[in-house]
C-alpha positions, 0 to 999 in steps of 0.5 A, spaced: 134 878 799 132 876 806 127 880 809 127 884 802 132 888 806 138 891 799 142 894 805 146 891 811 147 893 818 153 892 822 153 891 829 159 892 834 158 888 841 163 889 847 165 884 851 160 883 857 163 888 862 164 882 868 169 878 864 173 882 859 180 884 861 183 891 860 185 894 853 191 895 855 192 889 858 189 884 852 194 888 848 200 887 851 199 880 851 197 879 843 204 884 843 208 878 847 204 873 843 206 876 836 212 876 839 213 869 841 211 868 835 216 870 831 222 868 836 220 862 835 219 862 828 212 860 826 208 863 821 204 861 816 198 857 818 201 856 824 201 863 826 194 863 828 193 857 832 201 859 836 199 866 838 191 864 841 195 858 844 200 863 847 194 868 849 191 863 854 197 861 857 199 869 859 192 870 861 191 864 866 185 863 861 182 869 862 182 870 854 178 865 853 173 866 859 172 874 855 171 870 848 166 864 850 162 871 854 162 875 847 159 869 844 154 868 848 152 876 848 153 876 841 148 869 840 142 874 845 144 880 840 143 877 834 137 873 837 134 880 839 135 884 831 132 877 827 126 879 832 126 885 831 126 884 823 122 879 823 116 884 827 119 889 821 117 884 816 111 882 818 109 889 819 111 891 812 107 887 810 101 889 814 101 895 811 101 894 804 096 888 804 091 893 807 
């Protein structure tokens, strides 16, 4: 087990506030999308790849802009807990070497 951890967390981290879109609006756009969709009759593996494109397209890139900040705030906040337990590790181990 990494870190000699038998258990797992799961963190949830927003969409920095300065480039995330509405709730509602993000949803009525994965709606239209979904919609398009299958309108045109994809589905399958091109399902996906369709509705993500269309996503772009109805939000001006919006979209994108909101994923590529999750990212980047996930990569800091992952970064933030493997430093934490790494300090956690080492200091386990501290204490049962003394």
């Amino acid at each position: 087990h990494l870190f000699g951890l038998k258990s797992g967390l799961h963190f949830a981290n927003p969409v920095p506030e300065e480039s995330g879109m509405p709730k509602a609006d993000m949803d009525a756009l994965i709606e239209e999308a979904i919609k398009q969709a299958n309108a045109a009759g994809i589905s399958g593996s091109a399902n996906t790849p369709f509705v993500l494109a269309k996503i772009k397209e109805l939000s001006g890139g919006r979209s994108v802009t909101a994923n590529r900040a999750l990212i980047e705030a996930n990569v800091k906040r992952g970064t933030l807990v493997a430093k934490e337990l790494v300090k956690l590790e080492r200091d386990g181990a501290e204490e049962i070497a003394a």
